[in-house]
C-alpha positions in Angstrom: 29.8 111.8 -2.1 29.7 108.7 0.0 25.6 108.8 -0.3 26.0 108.4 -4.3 28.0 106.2 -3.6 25.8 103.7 -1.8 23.1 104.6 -4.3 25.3 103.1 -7.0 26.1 100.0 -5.2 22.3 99.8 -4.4 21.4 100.3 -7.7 23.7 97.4 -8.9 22.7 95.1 -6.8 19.0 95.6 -8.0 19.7 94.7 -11.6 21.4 91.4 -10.9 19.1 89.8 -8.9 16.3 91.0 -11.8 18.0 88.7 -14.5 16.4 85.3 -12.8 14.0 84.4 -14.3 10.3 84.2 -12.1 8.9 80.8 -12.2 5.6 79.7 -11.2 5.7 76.5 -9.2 3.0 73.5 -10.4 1.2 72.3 -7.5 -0.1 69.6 -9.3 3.4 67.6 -10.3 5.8 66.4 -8.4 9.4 67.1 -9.1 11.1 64.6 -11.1 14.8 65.1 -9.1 13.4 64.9 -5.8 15.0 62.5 -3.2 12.3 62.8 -0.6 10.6 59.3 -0.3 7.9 58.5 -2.4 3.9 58.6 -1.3 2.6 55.4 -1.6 1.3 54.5 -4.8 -2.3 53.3 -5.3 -3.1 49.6 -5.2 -3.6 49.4 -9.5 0.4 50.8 -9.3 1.6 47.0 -7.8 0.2 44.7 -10.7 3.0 45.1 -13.1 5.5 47.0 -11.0 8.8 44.4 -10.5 10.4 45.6 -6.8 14.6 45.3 -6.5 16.7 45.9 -3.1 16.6 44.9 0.3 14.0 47.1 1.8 10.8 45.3 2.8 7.8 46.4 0.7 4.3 47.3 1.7 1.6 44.9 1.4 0.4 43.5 -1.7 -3.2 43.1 -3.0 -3.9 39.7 -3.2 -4.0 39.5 -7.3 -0.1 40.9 -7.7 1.0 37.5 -7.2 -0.3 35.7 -10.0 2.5 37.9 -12.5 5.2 39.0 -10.0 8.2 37.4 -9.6 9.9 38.5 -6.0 14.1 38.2 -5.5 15.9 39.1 -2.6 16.1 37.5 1.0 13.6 39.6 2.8 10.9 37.7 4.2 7.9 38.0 2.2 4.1 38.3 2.9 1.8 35.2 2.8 0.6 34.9 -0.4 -3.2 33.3 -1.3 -3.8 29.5 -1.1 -4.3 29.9 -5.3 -0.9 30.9 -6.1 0.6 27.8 -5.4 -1.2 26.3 -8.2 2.0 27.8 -10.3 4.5 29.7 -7.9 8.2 29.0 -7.9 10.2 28.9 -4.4 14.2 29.8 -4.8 16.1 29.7 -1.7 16.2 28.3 2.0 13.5 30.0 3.8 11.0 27.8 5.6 7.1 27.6 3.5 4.2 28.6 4.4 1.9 25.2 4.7 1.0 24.6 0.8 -3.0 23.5 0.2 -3.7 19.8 -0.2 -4.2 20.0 -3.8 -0.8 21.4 -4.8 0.9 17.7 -3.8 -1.1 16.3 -6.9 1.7 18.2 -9.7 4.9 19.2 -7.2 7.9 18.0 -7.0 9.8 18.6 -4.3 13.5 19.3 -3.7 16.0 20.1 -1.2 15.9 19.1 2.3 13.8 21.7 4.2 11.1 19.0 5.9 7.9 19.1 4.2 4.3 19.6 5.1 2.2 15.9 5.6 0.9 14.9 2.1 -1.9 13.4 1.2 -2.9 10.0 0.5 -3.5 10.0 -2.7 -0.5 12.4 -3.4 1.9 9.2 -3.9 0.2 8.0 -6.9 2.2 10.6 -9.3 4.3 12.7 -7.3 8.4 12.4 -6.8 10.7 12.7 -4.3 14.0 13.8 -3.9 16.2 14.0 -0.7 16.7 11.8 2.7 13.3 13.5 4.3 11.2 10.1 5.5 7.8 9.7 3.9 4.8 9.1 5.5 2.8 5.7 4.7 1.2 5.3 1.9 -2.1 3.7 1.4 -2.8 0.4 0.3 -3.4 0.7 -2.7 0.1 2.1 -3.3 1.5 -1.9 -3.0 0.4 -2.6 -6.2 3.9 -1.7 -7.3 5.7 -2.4 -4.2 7.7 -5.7 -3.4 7.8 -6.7 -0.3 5.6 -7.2 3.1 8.1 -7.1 5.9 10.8 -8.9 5.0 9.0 -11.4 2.1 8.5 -10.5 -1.3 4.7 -9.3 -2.3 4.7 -9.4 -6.1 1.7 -7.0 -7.0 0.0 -10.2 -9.0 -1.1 -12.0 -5.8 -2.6 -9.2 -4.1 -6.2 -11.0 -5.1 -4.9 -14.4 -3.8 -3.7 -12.5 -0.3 -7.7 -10.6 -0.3 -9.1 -13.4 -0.4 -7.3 -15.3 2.6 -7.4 -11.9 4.1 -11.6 -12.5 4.0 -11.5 -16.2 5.2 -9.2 -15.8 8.1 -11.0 -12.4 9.2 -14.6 -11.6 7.3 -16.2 -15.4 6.8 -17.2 -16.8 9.7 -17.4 -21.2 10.2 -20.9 -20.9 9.0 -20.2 -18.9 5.8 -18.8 -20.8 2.9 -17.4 -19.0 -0.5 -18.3 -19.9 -4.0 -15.5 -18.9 -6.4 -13.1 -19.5 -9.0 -10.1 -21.9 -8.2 -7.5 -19.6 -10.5 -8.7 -16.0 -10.2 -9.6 -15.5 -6.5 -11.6 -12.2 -6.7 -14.1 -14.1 -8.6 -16.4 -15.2 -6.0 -19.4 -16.0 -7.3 -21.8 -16.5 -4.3 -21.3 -16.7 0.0 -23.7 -19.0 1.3 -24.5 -19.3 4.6 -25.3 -22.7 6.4 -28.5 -22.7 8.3 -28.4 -24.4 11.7 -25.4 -25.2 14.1 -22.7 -25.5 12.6 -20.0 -27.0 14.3 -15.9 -27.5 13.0 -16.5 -29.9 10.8 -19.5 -30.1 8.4 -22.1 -33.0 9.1 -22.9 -34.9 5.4 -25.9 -32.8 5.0 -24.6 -29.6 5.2 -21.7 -30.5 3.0 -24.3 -31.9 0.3 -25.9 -28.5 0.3 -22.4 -27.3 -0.4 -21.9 -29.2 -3.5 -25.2 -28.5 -5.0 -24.6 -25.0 -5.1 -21.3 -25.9 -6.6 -22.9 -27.8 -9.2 -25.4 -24.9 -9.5 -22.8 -22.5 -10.7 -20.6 -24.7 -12.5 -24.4 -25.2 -14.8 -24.8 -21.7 -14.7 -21.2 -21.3 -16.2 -21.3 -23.8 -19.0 -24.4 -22.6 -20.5 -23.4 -19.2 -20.8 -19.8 -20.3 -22.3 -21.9 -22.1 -24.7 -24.6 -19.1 -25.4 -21.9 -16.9 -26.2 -19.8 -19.5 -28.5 -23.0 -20.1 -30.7 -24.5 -16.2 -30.4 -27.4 -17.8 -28.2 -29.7 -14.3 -27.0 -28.8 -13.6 -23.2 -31.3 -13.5 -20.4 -30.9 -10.9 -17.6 -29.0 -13.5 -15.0 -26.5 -14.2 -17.8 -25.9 -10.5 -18.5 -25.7 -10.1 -14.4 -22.9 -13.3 -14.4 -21.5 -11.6 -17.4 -20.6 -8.5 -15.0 -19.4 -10.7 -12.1 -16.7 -11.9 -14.3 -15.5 -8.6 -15.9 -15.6 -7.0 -12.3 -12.2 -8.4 -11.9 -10.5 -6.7 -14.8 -9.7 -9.2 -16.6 -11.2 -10.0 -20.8 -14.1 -12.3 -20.6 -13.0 -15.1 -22.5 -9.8 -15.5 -20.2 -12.1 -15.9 -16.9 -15.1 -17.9 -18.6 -13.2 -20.3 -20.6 -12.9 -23.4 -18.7 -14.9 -21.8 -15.8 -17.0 -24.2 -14.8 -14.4 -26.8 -14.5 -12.6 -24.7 -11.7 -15.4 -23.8 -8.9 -14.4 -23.8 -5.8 -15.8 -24.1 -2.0 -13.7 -22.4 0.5 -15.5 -22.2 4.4 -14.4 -19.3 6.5 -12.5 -20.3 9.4 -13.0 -16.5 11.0 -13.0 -18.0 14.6 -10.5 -20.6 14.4 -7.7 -17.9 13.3 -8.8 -16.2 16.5 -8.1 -18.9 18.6 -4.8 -19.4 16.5 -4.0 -15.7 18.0 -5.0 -16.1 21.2 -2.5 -19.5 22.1 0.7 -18.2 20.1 1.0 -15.4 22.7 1.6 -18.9 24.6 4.4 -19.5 21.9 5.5 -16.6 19.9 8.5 -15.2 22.1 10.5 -18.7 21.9 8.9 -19.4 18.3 11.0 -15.7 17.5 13.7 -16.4 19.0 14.8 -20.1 17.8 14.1 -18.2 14.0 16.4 -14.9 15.1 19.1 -17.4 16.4 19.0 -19.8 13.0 19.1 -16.0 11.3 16.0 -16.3 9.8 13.3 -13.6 9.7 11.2 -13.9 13.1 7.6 -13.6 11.1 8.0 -17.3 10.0 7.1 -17.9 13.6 3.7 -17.1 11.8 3.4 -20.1 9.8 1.3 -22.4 12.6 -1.7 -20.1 11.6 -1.5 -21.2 8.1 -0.9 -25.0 9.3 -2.7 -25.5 12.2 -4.0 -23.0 13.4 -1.6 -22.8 16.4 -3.3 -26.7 17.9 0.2 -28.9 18.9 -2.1 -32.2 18.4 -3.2 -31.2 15.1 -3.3 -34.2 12.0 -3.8 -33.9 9.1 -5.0 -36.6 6.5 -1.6 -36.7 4.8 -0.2 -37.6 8.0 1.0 -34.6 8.9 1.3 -34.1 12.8 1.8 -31.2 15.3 1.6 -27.6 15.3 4.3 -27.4 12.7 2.5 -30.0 11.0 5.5 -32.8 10.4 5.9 -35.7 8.1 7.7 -38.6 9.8 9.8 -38.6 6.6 10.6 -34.7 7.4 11.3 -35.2 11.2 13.4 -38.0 11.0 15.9 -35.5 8.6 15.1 -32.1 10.1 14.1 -33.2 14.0 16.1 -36.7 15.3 15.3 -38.4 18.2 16.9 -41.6 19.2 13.5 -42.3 21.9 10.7 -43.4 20.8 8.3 -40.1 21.9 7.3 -38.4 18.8 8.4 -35.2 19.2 6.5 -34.0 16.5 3.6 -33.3 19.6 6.5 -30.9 20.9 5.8 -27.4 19.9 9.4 -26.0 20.2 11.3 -28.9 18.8 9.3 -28.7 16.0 10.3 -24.8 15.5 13.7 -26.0 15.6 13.5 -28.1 12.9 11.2 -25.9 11.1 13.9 -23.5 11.2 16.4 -26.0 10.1 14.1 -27.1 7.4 13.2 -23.5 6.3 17.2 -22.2 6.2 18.1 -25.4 4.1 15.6 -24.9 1.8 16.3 -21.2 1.2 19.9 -22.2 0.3 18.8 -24.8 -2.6 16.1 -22.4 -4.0 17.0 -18.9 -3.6 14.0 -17.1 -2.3 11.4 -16.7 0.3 8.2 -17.3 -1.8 9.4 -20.7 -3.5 11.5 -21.6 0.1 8.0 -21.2 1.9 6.0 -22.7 -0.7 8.1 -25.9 -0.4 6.9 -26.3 3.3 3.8 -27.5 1.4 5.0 -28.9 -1.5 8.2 -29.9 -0.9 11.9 -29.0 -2.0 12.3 -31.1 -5.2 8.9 -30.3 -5.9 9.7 -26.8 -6.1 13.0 -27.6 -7.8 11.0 -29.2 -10.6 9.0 -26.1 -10.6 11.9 -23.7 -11.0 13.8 -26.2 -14.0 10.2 -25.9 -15.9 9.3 -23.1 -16.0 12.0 -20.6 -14.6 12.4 -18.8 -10.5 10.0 -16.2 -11.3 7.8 -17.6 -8.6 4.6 -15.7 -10.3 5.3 -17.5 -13.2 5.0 -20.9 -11.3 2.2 -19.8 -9.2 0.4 -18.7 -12.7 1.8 -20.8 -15.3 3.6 -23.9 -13.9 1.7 -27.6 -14.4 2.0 -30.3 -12.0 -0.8 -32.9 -10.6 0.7 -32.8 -7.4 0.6 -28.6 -7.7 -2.8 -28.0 -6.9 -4.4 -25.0 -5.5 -2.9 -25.5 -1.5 0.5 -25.5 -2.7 -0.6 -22.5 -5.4 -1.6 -20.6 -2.9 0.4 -21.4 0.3 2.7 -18.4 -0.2 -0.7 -16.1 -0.5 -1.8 -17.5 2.9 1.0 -17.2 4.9 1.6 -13.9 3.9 -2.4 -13.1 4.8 -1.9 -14.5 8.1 1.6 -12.4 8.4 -0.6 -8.8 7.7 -3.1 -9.9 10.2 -1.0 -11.4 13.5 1.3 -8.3 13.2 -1.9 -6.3 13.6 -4.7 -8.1 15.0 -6.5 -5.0 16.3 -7.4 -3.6 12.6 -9.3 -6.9 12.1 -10.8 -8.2 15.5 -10.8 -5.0 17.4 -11.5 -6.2 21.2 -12.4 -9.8 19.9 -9.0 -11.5 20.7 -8.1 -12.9 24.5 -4.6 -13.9 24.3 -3.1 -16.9 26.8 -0.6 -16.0 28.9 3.0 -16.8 27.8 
């Protein structure tokens, strides 16, 4: 009995497990419900596949990242030098270094320092934040507005060149041709054969003037060829080019040309020797300035007077290193004795300095308070009623006999002079041998 009965049990337990079903497994799919981690996917997988979560991902072929966009705060993998050209950064992590040409279009934000940019990059690009920028060429002060602590209006950049050249690139011996309005318009640089000594014997200042009178010929004929349609010859069509060089139209330069040539002599090593003897000078020059509260870089202006000589004289009258009027020292620098202390380098910076403070408080500005050391304060004032305190708009517009090109052009020099004494190095490299103090 107990034997069929195990055979029944037996028998019943055969017939349930035969109602399951037999399934053949694929070996060539993977199951779709399976939580074992994935094989990695084949490199095609990754160009349109968008990744979510916190785990770090395997690396990337190198053409993913033109499409994908990544999120998260995981680190990510350096990307090619070409993806730059229109990635978008979100968040604080540090960037890689970006190639030069991506400064030409970015703008940058936040204030995470950036890479160095280049040169060139400050012609279009903005920024945004406190980060300090590095200096931009000099080229870039076209729009800017000041040199230190003077205003640089853009429009006398040529006047400042061309100072720039006579104090640094013309020597004694060389002697500019040009225009007396639009000084980038040099028409010839002679040189004067023989010695040539500080001042030009009456030869070599007749050679001087026939050249002059050489291109103030050349000039009128051409205005005249092209007012009557006259053919043009190869030397007018090379003058022709001179004059357009400077960007401006043809007709403003050439009319009234000839009437405004110009000889200015380079006076490369007497602005030398200006550098060398105010080391003698410029610590007590700086200081009377600093005390008065004035800005320490007028100590410059003996470069533009006198080139830094105490006897100097000029043929005005004009004595000294500061170059003095007795008119102006008897308001600016009193003496009850009868020594003319206009010989005296430091009382004369004192009443420079008293002279330059009073007349900054009558006209309101460096440029037309400079410019009045040459041409006085009421002849500035006159300046200012006439025509307004845009001081371009004197320099360019305003009409005087007694406003000729030294005062026109007085602010350009000094600021010249300025550029070069506060780095003598870029422009007479091993060339200067300054006095002791």
């Amino acid at each position: 009995m107990r034997i069929w009965l195990l055979l029944a049990i037996a028998f019943v337990l055969n017939a349930c497990s035969s109602t399951a079903p037999t399934v053949k497994r694929d070996k060539t799919m993977a199951y779709r419900t399976m939580t074992q981690p994935w094989t990695a996917p084949p490199q095609y997988f990754y160009r349109t596949a968008t990744y979510f979560g916190t785990q770090p991902r395997t690396a990337l072929p190198q053409n993913f990242y033109r499409l994908a966009t990544h999120f998260g705060t995981q680190p990510q993998t350096a990307p090619p030098q070409n993806f730059y050209r229109s990635a978008t950064y979100f968040g604080t992590q540090p960037r890689t270094a970006l190639p030069q040409n991506f400064y030409r279009l970015a703008t940058h934000f936040g204030t995470q320092p950036q890479t160095a940019p280049p040169q060139y990059f400050y012609r279009s690009a903005t920024h945004s934040g406190t980060q300090p920028r590095t200096a931009p060429p000099q080229n870039f002060y076209r729009s800017a507005t000041h040199s230190g602590a003077f205003q640089k209006p853009s429009e006398l950049e040529p006047a400042v060149e061309f100072w720039r050249k006579t104090y640094t690139v013309w020597h004694r011996s060389e002697v500019a041709i040009h225009d007396d309005r639009y000084l980038d318009v040099i028409y010839e640089v002679m040189v004067l054969p023989g010695y040539i000594d500080e001042s030009l014997k009456s030869e070599q200042k007749e050679m001087v003037n026939q050249r002059c009178d050489f291109w103030k010929t050349q000039l009128s004929v051409l205005e005249s060829k092209l007012r009557y349609n006259v053919p043009l010859n190869a030397n007018d069509r090379q003058m022709i080019a001179k004059l357009e060089s400077s960007g401006r139209q043809l007709n403003s330069v050439l009319n009234g040309a000839a009437a405004r040539v110009r000889s200015q002599r380079g006076i490369r090593e007497s602005f030398i020797h200006g550098l060398e003897v105010s080391r003698r000078y410029d610590r007590q020059f700086r200081k009377i300035f600093r005390d008065a509260g004035l800005p320490e870089d007028l100590a410059y202006l003996p470069h533009v007077e006198s080139s830094f000589q105490p006897a100097a004289r000029s043929s005005a009258g004009a004595v000294g290193m500061w170059q003095f009027t007795k008119g102006a020292a008897k308001t600016f620098m009193p003496s009850g004795g009868r020594v003319d202390r206009r010989l005296d380098p430091f009382a004369s910076a004192i009443g420079a300095a008293r002279y330059l403070s009073f007349a900054y408080s009558k006209l309101g500005d460096w440029p037309t308070a400079i410019t009045s050391y040459n041409h006085g304060i009421n002849g500035m004032k006159r300046a200012q009623d006439q025509v307004g305190r845009d001081f371009v708009r004197i320099v360019e517009t305003y009409d005087s006999p007694a406003f000729g090109f030294a005062s026109r052009n007085y602010y350009a020099q000094f600021l010249a002079a300025c550029e070069i004494a506060n780095n003598p190095m870029q422009y007479f490299p091993y060339e200067v041998q300054y006095e002791s103090p």
